[in-house]
Backbone of each chain as ProteinMPNN parsed JSONL, in Angstrom:
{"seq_chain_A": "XXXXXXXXXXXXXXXXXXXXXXXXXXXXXXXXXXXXXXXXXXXXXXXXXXXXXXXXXXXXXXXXXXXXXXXXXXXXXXXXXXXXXXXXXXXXXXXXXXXXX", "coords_chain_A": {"N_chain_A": [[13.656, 12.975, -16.705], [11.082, 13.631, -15.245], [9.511, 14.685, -11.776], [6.934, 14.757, -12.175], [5.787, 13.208, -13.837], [6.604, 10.88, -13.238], [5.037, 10.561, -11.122], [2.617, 10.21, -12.574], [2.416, 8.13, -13.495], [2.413, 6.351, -11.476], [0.164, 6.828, -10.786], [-1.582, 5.861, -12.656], [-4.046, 3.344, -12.792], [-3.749, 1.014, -13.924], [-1.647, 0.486, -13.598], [-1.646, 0.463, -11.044], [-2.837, -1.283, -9.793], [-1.55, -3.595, -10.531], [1.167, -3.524, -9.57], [-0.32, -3.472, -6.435], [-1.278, -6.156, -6.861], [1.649, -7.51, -7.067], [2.642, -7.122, -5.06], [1.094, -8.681, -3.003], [1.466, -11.397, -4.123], [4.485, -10.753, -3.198], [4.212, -10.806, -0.363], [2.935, -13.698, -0.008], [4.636, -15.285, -0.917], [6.947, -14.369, 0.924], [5.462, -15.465, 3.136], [5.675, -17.959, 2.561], [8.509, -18.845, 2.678], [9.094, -17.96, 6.122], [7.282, -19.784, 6.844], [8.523, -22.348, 5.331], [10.834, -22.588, 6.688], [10.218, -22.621, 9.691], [8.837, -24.983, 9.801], [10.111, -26.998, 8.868], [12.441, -27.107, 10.729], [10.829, -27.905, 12.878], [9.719, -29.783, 12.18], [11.733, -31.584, 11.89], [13.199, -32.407, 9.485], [15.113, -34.396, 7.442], [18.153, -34.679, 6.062], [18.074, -36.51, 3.524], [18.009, -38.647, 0.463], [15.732, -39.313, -0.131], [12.23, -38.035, 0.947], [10.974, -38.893, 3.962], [7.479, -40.669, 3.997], [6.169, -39.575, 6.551], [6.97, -37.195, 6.947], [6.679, -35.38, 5.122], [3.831, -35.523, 5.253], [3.899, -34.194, 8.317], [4.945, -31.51, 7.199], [3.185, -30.626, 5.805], [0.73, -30.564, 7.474], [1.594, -29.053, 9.739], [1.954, -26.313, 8.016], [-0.631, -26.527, 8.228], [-1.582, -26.068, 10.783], [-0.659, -24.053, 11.564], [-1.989, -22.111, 10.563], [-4.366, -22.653, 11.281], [-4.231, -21.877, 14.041], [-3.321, -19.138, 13.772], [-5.719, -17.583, 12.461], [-7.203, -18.625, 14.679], [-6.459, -16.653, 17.009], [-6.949, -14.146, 15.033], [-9.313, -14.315, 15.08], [-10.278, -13.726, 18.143], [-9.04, -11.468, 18.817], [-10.848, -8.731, 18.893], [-11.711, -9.388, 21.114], [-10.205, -9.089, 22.891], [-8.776, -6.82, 22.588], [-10.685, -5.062, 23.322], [-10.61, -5.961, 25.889], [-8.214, -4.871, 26.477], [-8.915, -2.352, 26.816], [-10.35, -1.943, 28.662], [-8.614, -2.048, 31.128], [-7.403, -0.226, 30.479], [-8.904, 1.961, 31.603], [-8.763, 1.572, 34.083], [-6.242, 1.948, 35.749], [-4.21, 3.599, 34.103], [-0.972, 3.55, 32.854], [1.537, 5.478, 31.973], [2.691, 5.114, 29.522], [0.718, 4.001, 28.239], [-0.441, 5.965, 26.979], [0.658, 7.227, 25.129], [0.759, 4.903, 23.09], [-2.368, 4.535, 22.99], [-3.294, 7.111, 23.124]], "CA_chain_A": [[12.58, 12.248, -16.013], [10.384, 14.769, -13.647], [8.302, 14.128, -10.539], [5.376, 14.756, -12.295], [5.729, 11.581, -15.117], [6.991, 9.485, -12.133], [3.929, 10.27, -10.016], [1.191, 9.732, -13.367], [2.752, 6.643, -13.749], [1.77, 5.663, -9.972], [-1.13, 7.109, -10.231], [-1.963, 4.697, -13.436], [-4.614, 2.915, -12.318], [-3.784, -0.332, -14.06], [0.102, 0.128, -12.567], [-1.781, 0.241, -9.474], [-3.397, -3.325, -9.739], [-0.342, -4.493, -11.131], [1.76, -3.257, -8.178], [-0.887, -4.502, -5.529], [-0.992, -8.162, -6.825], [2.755, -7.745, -6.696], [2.503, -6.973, -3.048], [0.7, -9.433, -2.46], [2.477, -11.997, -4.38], [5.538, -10.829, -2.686], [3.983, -11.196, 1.064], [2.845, -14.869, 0.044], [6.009, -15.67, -0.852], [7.09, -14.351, 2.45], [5.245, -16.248, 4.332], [5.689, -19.188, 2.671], [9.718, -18.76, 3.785], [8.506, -17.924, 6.984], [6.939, -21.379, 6.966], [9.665, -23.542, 5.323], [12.104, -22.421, 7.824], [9.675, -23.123, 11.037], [8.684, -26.183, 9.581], [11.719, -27.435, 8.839], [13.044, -27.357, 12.01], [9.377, -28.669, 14.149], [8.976, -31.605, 11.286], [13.023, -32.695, 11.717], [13.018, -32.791, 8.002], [16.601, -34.804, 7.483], [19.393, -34.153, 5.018], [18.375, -37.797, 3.06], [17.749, -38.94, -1.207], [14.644, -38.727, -0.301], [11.942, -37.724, 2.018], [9.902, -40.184, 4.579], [5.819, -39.573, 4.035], [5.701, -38.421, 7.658], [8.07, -36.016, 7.368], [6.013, -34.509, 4.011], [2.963, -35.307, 5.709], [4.596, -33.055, 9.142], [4.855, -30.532, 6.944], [2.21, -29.741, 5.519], [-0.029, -30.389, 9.175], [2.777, -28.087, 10.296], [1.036, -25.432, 7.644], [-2.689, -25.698, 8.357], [-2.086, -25.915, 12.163], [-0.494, -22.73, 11.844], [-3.311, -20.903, 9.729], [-5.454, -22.548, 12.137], [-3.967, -20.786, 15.343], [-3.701, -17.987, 13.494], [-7.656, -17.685, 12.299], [-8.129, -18.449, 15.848], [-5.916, -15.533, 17.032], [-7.424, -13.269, 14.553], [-10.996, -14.28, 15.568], [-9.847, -13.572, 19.416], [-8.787, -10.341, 18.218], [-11.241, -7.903, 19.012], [-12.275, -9.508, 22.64], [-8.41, -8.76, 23.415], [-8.543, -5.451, 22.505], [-11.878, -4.535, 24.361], [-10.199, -6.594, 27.478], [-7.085, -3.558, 27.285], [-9.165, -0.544, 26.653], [-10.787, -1.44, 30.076], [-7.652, -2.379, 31.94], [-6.614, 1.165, 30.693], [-10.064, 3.026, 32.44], [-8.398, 1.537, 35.598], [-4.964, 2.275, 35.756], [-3.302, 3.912, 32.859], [0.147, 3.727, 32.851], [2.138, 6.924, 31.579], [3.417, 4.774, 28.114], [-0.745, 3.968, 27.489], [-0.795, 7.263, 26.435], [1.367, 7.474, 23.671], [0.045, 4.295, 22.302], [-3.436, 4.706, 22.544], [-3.71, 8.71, 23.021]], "C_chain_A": [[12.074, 13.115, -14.87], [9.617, 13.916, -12.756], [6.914, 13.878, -10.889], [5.22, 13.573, -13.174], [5.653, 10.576, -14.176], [5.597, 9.515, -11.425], [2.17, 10.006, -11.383], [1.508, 8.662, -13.581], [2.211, 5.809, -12.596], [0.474, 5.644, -10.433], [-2.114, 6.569, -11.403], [-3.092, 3.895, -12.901], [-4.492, 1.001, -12.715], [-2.444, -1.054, -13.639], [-0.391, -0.024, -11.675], [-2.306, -1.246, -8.949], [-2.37, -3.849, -10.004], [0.759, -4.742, -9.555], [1.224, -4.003, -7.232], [-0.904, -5.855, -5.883], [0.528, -8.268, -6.781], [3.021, -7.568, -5.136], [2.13, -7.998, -2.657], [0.9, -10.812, -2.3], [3.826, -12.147, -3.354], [5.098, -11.22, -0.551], [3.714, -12.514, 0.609], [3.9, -15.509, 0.067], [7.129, -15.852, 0.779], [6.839, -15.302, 2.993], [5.48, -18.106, 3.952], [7.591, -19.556, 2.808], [9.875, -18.758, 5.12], [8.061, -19.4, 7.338], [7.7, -22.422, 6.559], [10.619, -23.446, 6.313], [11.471, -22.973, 9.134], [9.736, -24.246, 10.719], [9.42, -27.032, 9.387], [12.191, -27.964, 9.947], [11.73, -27.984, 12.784], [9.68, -30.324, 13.223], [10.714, -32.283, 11.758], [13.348, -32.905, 10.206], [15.039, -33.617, 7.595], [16.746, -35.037, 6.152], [19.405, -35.301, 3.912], [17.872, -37.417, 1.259], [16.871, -38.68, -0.998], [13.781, -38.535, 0.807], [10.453, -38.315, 2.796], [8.448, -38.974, 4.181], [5.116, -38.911, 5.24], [6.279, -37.309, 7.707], [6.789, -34.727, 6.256], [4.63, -34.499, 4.781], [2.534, -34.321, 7.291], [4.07, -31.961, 8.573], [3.163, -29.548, 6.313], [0.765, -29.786, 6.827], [0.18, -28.8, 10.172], [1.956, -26.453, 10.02], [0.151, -24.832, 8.013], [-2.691, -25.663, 10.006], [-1.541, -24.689, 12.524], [-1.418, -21.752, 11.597], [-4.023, -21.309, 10.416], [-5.261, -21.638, 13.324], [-3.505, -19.927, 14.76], [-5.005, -17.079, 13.261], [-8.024, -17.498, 13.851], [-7.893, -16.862, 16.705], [-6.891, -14.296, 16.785], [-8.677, -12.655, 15.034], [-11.088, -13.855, 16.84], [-9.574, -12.001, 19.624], [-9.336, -9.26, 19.499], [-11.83, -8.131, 20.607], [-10.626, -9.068, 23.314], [-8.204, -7.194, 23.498], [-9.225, -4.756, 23.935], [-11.584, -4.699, 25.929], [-8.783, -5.208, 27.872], [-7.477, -2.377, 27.397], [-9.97, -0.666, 28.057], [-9.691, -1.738, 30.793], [-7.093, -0.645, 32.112], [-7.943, 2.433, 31.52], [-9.269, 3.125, 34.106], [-7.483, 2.251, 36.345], [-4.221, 2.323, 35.016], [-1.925, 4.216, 33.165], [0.813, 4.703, 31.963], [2.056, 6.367, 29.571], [2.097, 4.583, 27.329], [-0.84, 4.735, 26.778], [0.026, 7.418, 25.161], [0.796, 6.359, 22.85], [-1.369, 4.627, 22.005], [-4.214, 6.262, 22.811], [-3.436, 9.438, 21.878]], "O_chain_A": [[12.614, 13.238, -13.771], [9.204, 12.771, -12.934], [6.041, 13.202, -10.344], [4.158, 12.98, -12.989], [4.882, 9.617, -14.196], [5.064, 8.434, -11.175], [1.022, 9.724, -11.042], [0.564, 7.998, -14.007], [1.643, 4.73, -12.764], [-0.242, 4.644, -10.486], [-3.324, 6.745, -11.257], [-2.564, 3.764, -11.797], [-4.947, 0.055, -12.072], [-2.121, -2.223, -13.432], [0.241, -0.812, -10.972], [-2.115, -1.959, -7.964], [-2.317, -4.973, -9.503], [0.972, -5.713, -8.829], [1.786, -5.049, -6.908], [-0.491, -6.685, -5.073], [0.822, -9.385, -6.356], [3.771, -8.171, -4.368], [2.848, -8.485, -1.783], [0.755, -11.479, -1.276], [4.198, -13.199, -2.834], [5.824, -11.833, 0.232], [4.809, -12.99, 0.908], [4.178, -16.285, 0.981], [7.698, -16.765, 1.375], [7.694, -16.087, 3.402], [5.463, -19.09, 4.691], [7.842, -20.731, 3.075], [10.763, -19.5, 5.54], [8.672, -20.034, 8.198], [7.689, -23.445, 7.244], [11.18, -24.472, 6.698], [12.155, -23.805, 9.731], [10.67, -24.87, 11.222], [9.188, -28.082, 9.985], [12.343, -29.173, 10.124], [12.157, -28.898, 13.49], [9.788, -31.492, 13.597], [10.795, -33.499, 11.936], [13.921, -33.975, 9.999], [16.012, -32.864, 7.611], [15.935, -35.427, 5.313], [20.442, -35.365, 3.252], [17.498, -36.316, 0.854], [16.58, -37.61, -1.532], [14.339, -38.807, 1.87], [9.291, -38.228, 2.398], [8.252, -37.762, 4.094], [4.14, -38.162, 5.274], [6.034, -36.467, 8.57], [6.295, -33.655, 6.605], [4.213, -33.359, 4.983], [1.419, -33.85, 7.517], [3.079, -31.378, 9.013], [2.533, -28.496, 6.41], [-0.07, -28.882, 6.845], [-0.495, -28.0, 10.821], [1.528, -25.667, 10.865], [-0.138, -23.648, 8.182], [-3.715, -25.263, 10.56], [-1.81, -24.186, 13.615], [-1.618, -20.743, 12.272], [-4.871, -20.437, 10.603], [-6.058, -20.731, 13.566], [-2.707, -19.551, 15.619], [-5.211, -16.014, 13.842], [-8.791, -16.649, 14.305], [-8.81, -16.089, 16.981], [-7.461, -13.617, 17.639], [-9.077, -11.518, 15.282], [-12.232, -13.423, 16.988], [-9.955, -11.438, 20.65], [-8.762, -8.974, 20.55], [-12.326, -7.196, 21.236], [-10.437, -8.771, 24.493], [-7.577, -6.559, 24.346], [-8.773, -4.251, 24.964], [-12.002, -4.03, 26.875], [-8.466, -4.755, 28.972], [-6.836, -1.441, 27.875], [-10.264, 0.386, 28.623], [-10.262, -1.518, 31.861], [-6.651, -0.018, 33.075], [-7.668, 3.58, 31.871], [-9.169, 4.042, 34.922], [-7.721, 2.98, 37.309], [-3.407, 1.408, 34.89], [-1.735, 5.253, 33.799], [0.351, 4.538, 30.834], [1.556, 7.01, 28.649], [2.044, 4.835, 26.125], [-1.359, 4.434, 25.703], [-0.527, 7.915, 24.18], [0.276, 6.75, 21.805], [-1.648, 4.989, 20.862], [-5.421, 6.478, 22.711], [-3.749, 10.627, 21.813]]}, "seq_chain_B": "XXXXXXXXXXXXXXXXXXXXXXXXXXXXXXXXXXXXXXXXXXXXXXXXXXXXXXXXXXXXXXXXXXXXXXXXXXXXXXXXXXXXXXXXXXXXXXXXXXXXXXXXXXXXX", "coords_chain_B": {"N_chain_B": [[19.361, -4.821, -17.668], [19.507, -1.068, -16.756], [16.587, 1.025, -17.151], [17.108, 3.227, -19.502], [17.416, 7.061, -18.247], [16.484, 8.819, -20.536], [14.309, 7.252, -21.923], [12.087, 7.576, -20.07], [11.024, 9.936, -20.189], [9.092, 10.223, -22.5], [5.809, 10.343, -23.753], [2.898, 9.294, -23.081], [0.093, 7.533, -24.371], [-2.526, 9.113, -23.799], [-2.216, 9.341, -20.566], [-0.749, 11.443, -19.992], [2.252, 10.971, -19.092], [5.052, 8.908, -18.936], [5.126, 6.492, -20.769], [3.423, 2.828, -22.432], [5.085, 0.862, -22.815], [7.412, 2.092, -21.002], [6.688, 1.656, -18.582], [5.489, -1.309, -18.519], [8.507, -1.79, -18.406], [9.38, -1.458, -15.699], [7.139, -2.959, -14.319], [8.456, -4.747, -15.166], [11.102, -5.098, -14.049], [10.66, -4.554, -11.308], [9.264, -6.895, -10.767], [11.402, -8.791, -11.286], [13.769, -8.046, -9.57], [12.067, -9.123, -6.772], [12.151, -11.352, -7.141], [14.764, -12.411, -7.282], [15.479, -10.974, -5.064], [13.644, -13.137, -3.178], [14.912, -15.685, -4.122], [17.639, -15.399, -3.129], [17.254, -14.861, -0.168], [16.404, -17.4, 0.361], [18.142, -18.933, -0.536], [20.24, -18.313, 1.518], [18.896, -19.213, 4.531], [18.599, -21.888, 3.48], [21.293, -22.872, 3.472], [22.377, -21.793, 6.141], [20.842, -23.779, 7.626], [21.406, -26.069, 6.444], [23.951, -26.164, 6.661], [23.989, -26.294, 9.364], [22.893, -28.844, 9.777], [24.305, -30.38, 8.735], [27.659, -30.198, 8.853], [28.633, -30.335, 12.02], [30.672, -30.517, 13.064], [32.709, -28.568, 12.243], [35.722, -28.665, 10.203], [39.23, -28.635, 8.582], [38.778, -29.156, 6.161], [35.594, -29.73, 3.994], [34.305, -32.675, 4.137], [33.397, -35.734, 2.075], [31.442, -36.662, 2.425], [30.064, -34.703, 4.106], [29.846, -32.883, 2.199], [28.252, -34.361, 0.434], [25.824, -34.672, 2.09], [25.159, -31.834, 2.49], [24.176, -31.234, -0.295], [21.871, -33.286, -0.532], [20.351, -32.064, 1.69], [19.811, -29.802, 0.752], [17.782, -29.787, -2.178], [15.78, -31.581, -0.49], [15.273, -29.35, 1.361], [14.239, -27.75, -1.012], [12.137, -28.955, -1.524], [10.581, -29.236, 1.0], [9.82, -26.707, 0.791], [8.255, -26.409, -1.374], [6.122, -27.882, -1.068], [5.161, -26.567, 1.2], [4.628, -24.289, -0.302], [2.812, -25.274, -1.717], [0.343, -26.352, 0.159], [0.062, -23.595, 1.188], [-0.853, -22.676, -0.708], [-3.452, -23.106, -1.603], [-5.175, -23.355, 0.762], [-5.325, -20.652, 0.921], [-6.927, -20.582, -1.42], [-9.044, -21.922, -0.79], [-9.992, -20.625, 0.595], [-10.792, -18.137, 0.124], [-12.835, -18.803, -1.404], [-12.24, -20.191, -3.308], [-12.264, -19.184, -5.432], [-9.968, -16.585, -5.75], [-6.771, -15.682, -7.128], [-5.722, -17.99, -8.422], [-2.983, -20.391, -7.911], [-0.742, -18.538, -6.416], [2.071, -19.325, -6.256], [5.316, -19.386, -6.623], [7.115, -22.116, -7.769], [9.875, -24.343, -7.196], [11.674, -26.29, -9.145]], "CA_chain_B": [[20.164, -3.27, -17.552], [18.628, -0.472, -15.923], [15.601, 1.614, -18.234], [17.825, 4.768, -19.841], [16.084, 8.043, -18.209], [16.187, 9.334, -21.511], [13.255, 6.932, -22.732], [10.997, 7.51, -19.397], [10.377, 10.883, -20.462], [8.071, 9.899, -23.571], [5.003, 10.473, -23.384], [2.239, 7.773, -23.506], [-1.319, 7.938, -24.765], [-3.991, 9.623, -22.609], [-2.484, 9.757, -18.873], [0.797, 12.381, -19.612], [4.134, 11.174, -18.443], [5.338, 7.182, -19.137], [4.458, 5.191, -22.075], [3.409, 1.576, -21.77], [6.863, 0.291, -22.147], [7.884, 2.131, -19.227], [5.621, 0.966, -17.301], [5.831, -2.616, -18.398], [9.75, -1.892, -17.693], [9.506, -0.728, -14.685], [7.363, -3.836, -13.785], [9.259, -6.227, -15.175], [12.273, -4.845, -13.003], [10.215, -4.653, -9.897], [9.185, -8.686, -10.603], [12.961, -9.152, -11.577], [14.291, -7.841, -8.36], [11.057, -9.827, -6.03], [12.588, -12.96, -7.983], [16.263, -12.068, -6.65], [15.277, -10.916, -3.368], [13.526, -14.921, -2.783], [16.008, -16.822, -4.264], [18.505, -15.112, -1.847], [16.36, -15.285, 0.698], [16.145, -19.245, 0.067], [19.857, -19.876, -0.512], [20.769, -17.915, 3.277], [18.295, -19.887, 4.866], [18.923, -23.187, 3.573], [22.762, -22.549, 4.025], [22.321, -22.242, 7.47], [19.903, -24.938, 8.241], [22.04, -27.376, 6.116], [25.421, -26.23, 7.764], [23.851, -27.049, 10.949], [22.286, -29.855, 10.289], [25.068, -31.638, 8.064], [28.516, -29.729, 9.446], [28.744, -30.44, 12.991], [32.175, -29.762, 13.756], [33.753, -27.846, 10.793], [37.126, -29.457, 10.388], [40.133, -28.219, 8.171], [38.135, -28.886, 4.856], [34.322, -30.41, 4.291], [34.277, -33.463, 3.901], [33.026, -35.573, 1.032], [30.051, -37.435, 3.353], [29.347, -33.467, 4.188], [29.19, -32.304, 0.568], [26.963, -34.855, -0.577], [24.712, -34.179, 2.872], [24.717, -30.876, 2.148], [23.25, -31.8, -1.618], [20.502, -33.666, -0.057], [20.025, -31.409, 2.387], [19.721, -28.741, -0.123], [16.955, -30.753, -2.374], [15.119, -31.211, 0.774], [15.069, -28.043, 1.671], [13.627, -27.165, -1.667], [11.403, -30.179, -1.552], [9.704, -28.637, 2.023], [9.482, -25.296, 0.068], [7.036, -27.118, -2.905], [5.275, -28.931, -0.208], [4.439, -25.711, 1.743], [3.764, -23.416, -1.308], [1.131, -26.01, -2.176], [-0.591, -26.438, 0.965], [-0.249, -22.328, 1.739], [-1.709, -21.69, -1.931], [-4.372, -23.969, -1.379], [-6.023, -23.026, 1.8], [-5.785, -19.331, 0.806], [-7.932, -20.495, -2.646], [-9.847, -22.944, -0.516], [-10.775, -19.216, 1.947], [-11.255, -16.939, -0.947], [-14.247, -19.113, -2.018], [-11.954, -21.288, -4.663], [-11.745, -18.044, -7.474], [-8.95, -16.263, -6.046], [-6.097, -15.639, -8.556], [-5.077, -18.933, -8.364], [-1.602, -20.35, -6.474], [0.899, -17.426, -6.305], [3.354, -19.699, -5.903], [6.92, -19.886, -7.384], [7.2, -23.72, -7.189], [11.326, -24.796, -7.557], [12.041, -27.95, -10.064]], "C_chain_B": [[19.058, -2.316, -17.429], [17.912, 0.457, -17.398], [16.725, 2.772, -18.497], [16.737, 5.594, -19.118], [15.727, 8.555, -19.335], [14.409, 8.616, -22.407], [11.972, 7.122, -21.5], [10.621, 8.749, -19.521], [9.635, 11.32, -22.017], [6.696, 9.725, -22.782], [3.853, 9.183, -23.807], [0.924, 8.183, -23.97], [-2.091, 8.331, -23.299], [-3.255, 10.226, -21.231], [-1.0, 10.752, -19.074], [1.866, 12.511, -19.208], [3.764, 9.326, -18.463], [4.186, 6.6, -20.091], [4.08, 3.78, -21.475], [4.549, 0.957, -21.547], [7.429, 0.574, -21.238], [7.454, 1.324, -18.315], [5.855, -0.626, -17.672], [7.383, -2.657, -18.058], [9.886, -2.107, -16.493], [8.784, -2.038, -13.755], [7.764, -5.058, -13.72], [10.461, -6.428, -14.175], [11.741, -5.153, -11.372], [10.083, -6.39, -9.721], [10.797, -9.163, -10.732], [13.788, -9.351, -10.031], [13.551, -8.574, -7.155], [11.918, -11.176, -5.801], [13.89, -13.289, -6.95], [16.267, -12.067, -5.2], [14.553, -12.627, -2.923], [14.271, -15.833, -3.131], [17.45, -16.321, -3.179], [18.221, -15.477, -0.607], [16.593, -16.939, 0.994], [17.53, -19.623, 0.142], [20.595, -19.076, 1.389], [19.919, -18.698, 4.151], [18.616, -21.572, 4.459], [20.271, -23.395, 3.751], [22.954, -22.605, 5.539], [21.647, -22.876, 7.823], [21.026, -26.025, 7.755], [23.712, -27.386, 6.545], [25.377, -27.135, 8.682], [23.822, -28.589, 10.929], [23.566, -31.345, 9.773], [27.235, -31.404, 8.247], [28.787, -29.746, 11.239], [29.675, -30.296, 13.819], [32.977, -30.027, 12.858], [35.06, -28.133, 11.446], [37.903, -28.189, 9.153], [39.597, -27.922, 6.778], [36.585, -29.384, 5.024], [34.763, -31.276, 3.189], [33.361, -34.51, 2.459], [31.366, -36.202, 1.2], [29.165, -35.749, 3.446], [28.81, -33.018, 3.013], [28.09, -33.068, 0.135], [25.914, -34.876, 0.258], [24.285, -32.928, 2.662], [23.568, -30.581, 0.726], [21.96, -31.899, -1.396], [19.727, -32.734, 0.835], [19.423, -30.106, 1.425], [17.852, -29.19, -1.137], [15.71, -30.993, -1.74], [14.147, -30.638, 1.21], [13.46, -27.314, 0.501], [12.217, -28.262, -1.7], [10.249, -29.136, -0.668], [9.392, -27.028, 1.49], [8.19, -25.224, -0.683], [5.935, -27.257, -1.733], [3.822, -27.551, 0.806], [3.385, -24.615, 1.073], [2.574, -24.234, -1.609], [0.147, -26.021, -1.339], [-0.914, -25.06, 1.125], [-1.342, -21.917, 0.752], [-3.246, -22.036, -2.015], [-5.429, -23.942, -0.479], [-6.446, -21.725, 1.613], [-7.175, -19.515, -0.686], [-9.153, -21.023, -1.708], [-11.122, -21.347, 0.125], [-10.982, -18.69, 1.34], [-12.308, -17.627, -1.686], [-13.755, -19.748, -3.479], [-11.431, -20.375, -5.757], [-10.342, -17.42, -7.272], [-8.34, -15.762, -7.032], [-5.669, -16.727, -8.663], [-4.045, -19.553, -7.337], [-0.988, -19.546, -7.022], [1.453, -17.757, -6.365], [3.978, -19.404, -6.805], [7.313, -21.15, -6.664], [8.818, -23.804, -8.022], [11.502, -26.185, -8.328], [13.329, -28.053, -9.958]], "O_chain_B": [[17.918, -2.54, -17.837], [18.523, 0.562, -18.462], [17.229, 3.213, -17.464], [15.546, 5.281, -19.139], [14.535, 8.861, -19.366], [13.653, 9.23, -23.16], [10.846, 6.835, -21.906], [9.608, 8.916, -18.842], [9.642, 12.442, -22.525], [6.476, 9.217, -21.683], [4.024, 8.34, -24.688], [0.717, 9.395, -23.907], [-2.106, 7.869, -22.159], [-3.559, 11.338, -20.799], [-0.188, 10.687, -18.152], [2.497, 13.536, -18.951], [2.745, 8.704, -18.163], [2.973, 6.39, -20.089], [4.319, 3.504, -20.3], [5.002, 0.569, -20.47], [7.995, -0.248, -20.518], [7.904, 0.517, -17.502], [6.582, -1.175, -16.845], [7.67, -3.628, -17.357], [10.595, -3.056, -16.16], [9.35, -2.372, -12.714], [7.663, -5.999, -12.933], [10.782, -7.481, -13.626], [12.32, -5.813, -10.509], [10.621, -7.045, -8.829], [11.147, -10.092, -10.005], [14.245, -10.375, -9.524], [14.37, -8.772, -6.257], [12.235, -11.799, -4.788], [13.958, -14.169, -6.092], [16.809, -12.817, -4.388], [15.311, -13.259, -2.186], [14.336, -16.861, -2.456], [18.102, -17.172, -2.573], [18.861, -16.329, 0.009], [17.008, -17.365, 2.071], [17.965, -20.544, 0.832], [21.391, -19.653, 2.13], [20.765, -19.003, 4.991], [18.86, -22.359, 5.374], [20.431, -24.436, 4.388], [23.672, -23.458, 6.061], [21.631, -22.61, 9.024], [21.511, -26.791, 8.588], [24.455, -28.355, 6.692], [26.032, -28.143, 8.949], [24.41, -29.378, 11.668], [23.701, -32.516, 10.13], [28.009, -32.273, 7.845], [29.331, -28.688, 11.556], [29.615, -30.02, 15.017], [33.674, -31.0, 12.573], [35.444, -27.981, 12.606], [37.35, -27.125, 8.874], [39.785, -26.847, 6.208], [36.22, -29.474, 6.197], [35.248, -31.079, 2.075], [32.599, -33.794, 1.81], [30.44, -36.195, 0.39], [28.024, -35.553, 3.025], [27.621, -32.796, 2.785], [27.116, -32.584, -0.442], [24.844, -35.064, -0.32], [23.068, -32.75, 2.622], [22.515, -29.944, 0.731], [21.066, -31.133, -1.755], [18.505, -32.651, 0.706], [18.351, -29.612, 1.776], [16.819, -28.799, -0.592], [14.649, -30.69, -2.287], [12.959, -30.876, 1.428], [12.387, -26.786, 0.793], [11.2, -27.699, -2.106], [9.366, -28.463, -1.201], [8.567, -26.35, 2.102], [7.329, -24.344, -0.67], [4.916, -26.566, -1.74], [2.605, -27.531, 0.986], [2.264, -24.203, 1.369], [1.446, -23.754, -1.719], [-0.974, -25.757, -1.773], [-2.127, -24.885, 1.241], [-2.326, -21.211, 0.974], [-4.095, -21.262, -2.458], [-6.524, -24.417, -0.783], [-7.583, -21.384, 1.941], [-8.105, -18.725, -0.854], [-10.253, -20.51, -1.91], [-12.337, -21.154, 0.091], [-11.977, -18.15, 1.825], [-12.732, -17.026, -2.673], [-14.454, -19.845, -4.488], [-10.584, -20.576, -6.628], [-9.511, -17.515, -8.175], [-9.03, -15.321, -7.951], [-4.67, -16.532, -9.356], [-4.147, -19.331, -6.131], [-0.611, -19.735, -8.178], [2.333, -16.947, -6.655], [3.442, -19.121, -7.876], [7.685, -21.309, -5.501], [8.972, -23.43, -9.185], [11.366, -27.19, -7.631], [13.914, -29.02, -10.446]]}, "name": "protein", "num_of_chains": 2, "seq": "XXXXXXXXXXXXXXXXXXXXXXXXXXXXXXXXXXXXXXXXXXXXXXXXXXXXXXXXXXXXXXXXXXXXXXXXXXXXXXXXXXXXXXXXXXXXXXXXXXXXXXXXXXXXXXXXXXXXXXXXXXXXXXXXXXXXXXXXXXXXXXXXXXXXXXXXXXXXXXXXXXXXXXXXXXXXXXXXXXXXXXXXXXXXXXXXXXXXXXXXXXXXXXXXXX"}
């Protein structure tokens, strides 16, 4: 098995779609662990047969009020940035420099 | 069981190194191992949530009130798993204008 088979195989173009929706797959997944575990613990979700409709209805609130303050975040973004690249005109601190030099 | 190297050095039509079978090997293994890595994932996580929540002061053995909290707790767990994959898969179709690929999920029965 050489380097060079292994790297036309990458360089496949329909392995490469295949791969990326597996990426991407695998981050959804993520996050939706990421989210049973927070949620979990905010909603109280308890150890019972079965599970009250506030608790299910918690959770999934739990969800979209996260993707909402995230969205908002995101959207916030670029005024956040613009607000440190002038903080750094003022008084750049030594460590500025490695980040943004 | 892992691909022999002996068959990844066949050659495939057109692109010069790996056949399709490799390649579908190769991502059936990669989805294989994804699979593995979240169900692990899922059983360390609900293990310690349902310790906590249904073990409270580990005694000599667990009890038989604990075992069958743990059960439920377990259940649950996977319950708030469904609940989330649906709403997560759902908002991302709702933001991608509905076409998406669909839900991604891996929903637990």
């Amino acid at each position: 098995f050489s380097m060079s088979s292994a790297s036309s195989v990458l360089r496949d173009p329909t392995m490469q779609r295949q791969l990326l929706a597996m990426k991407q797959q695998q981050e959804f997944q993520a996050n939706v662990a990421k989210f049973t575990e927070h949620c979990w613990d905010r909603c109280d979700v308890k150890a019972t047969a079965k599970m009250e409709a506030k608790t299910s209805r918690c959770i999934a609130n739990c969800v979209e009020r996260y993707l909402d303050a995230s969205s908002r975040l995101s959207a916030d973004l670029p005024n956040l940035l613009s607000r440190m690249a002038d903080s750094r005109q003022q008084a750049p601190p030594s460590s500025a420099k490695t980040i943004w030099g | 069981s892992p691909a022999s190297m002996d068959s990844l050095s066949s050659s495939g039509v057109g692109d010069g190194g790996g056949s399709d079978s490799d390649k579908r090997q190769i991502l059936e293994q990669l989805q294989q191992q994804t699979a593995l890595n979240l169900i692990q994932s899922l059983v360390n996580t609900s293990t310690e949530k349902c310790f906590e929540k249904c073990v409270p002061s580990p005694g000599g053995e667990l009890a038989t009130s604990e075992q069958k909290c743990v059960s439920m707790c377990l259940d649950r767990y996977v319950e708030t798993w469904n609940i989330v994959s649906k709403v997560y898969g759902s908002r991302i179709a709702r933001e991608s204008g509905g076409g998406g690929g669909g839900s991604s999920g891996i929903s637990f029965q």
